[in-house]
Structure formats: C-alpha cells, structure tokens
C-alpha positions as CSV (number, residue, x, y, z in Angstrom):
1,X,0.0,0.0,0.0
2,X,1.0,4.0,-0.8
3,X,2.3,5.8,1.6
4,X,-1.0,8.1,0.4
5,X,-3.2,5.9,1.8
6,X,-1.9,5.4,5.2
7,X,-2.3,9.4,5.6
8,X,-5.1,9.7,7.9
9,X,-8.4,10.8,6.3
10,X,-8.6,14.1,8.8
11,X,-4.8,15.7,8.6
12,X,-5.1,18.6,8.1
13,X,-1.4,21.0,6.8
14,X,-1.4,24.6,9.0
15,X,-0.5,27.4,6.8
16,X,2.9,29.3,7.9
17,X,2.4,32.9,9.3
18,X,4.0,34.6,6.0
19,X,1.6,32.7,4.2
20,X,-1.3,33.7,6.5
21,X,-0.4,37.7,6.3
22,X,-2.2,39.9,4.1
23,X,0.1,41.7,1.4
24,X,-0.3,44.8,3.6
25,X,0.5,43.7,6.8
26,X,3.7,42.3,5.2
27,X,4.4,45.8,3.8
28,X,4.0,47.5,7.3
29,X,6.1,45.1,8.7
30,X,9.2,45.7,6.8
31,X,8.3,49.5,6.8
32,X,8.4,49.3,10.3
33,X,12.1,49.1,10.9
34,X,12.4,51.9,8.8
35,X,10.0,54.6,10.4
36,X,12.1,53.7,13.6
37,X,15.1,55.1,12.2
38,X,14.0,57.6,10.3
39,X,11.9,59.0,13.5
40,X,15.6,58.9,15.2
41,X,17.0,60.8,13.0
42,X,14.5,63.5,13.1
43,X,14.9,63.7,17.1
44,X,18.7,63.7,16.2
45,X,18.3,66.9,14.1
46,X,15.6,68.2,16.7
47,X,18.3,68.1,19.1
48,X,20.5,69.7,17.2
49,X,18.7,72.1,16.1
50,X,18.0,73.2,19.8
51,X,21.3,73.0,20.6
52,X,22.7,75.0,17.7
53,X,19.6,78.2,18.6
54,X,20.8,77.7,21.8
55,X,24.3,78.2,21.1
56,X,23.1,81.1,18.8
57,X,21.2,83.0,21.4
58,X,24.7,82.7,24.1
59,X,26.4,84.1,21.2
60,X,24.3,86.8,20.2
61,X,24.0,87.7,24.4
62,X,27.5,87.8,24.4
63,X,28.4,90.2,21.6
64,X,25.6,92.5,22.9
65,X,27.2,92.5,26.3
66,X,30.6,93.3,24.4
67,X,29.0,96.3,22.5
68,X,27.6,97.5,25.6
69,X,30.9,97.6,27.6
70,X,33.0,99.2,24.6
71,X,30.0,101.9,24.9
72,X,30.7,101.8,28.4
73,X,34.5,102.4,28.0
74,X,34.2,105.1,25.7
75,X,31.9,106.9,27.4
76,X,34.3,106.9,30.2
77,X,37.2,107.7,28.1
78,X,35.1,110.5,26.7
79,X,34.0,111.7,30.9
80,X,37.4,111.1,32.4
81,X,39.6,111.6,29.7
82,X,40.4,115.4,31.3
83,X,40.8,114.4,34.6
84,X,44.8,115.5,34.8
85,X,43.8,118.8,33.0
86,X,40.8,119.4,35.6
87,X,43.1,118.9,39.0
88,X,45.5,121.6,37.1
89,X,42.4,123.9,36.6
90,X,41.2,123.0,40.4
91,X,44.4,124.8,41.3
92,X,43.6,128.0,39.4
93,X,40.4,128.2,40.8
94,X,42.2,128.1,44.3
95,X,44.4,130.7,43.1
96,X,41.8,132.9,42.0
97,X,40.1,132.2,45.9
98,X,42.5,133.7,47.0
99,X,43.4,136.3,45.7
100,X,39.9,137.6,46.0
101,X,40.2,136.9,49.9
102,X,43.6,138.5,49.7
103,X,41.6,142.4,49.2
104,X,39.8,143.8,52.5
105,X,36.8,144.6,52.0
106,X,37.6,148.5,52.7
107,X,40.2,148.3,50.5
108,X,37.7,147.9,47.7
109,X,35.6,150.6,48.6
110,X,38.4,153.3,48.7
111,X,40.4,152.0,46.3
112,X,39.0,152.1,42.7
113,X,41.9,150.3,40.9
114,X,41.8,147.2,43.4
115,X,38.1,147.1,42.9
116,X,38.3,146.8,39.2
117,X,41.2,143.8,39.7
118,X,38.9,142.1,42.0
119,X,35.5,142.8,40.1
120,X,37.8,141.0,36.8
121,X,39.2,138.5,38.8
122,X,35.6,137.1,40.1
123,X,34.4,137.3,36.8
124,X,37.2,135.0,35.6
125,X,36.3,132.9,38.3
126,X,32.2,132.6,37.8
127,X,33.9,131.8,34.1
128,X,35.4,129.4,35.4
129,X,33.2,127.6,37.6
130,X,30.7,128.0,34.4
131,X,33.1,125.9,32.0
132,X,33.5,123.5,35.6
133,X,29.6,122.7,35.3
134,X,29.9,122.2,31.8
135,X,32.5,119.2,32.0
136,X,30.7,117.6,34.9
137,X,33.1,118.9,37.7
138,X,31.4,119.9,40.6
139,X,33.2,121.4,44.0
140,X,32.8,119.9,47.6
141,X,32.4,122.9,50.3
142,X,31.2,119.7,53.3
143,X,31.3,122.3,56.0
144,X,28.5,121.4,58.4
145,X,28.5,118.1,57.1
146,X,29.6,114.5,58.8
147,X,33.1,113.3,57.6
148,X,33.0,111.4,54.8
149,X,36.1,109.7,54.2
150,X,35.8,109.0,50.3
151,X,35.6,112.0,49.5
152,X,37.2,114.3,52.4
153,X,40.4,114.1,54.1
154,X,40.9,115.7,57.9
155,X,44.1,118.1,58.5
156,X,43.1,117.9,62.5
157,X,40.4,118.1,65.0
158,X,38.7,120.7,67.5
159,X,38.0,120.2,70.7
160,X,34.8,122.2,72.3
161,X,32.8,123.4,68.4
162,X,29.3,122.6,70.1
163,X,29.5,119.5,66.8
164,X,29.1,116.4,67.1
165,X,32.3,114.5,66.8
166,X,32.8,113.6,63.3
167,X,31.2,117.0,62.2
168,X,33.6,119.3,59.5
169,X,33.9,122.6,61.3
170,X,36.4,123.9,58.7
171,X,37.3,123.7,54.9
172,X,41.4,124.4,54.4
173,X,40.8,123.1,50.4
174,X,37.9,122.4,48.6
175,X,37.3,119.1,46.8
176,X,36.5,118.3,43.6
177,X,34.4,115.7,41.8
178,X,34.0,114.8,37.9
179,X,30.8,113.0,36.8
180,X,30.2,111.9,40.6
181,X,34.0,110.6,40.8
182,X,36.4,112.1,43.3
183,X,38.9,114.3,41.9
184,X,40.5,116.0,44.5
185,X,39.8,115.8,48.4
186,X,38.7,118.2,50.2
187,X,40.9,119.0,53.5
188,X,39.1,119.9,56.3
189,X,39.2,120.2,60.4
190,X,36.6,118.6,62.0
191,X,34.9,118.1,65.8
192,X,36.7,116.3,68.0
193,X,33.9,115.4,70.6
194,X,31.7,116.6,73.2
195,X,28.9,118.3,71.1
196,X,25.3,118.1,71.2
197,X,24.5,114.9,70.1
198,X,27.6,113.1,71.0
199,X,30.0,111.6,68.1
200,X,32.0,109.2,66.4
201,X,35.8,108.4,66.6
202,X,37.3,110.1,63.4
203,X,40.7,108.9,61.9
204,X,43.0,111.7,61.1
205,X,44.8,109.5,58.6
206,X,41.9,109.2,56.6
C-alpha cells in the first residue's frame, strides 16, 4: 500500500504565518524598521537644532554685552579723559580764591583800581566755575557736614565746636568731583567730641 493511503483521512497542513499575512500587513512590517530610524534621525536633528539656537542665542547675548561695555569704556574715556587737566584747573580756581580773599573789603571801597582787579578777577572765576559745570566737575564745600572719608580728608580736629564728633567745622581746600568721581579731596578740620548729640571716633589718617 502507498504511503497516500496510510495518511489519515482528517490531517489537516497549517499554513505558515508569511503565508497567513495579508500583502499589507507584510508591507507595514518591513516598513516598520524603517519609520524607527527615520523617527531617530528626526529627534537627532531636533536636538541639534535646539542645541545650535541655543548656542546662537549665548552668542548673540555675548556680543551684545561686548558692545555695551566698549560703549561703556568710551563713554568713560570720553568723561574722564580730562581728569589731569581738571586737577591743574582746580588749582587755578584756588588761586583765583584767594586772591579775592587776599583784598579787605575797605580796601575795595576806597580803592577804585583794586576794585576793578577784583570785580575781573571774580568774573574769571564765575567763568570758570561755568566751564566746571559744563564738563561735569562739581566742587565739595562739606562744612556742616559728617566726615565722609571718600571724598574728604581731615588736616586735625577741634575740641569744644558745640558739633558732634565727626562734624567738618572747617574747609582748608575744597574738593572736587568729575561726573560723581572724586577728583581731588577736600581737607578739612573737624569736631573732636563733646557736642550736642555726641560723636564718632574720626581717623586723622583718613
């Protein structure tokens, strides 16, 4: 007898699972490796996208903050830049302070020619202190005013001014600023103690 016959009647052959798949399902199979990697490679490029606009951002930060200090610089340049030239000026106007105090008061009155010299010399100095405004320089007159040891420098103290301690009783020099900077300090004499409101301990080495 066959081998044929001796199959029994009910065997049945199960079909493989490529051979049960629709052509489709196939299809999206194999496509499906390929949308994996492609969707990496867009979250590749995401990332560096986001991490080239961030790098771009820093950069364009940092060139701003450049501009913005040159500006600073040369602003400074441009506000400081006559600072020597303004402490030799301070001096004239010290000069011309003087000389004003130097002529009595009487002497002005009876004395025609030296009130004429004194009228021109506080003209020159109003001139002066005009041309001062104009480039920022401003003078320091603290009198009445509590040490302040950026921008004043004590010659001594006195005892017994009815101040408190601390308190500048006298201006020997005025100071000077430039835009709010110190240009020259002003020397002065201050309280030593024993005023009104009491005081502080003041360093004459300031």
């Amino acid at each position: 007898m066959s081998e044929e016959h001796n199959k029994p009647a009910d065997a049945t052959v199960e079909p493989t699972e490529a051979a049960t798949q629709t052509p489709n399902q196939a299809a999206d199979q194999a496509a499906a490796p390929d949308a994996a990697s492609g969707e990496d490679r867009v979250a590749k490029l995401e990332a560096e996208v986001a991490g080239l606009k961030d790098q771009l951002l820093r950069a364009m930060a940092e060139t701003e903050n450049t501009r913005r200090r040159a500006q600073r610089d040369r602003e400074d340049a441009s506000k400081y830049a006559v600072s020597s030239f303004a402490k030799e000026l301070v001096s004239v106007a010290d000069n011309l302070r003087r000389a004003l105090e130097a002529v009595p008061a009487e002497g002005r009155e009876q004395d025609e020619m030296l009130k004429g010299l004194a009228v021109g010399v506080e003209a020159t100095e109003r001139q002066l202190f005009a041309a001062f405004d104009r480039a920022g320089i401003k003078k320091i007159d603290p009198t009445g005013e509590p040490f302040d040891p950026n921008f004043h420098q004590v010659m001594f103290e006195i005892e017994n001014t009815g101040k408190a301690a601390g308190t500048v009783v006298q201006v020997l020099q005025p100071g000077y600023t430039i835009h709010g900077r110190l240009l020259r300090e002003a020397m002065v004499g201050v309280a030593k103690g024993g005023g009104e409101t009491g005081g502080q301990h003041v360093d004459t080495k300031a």
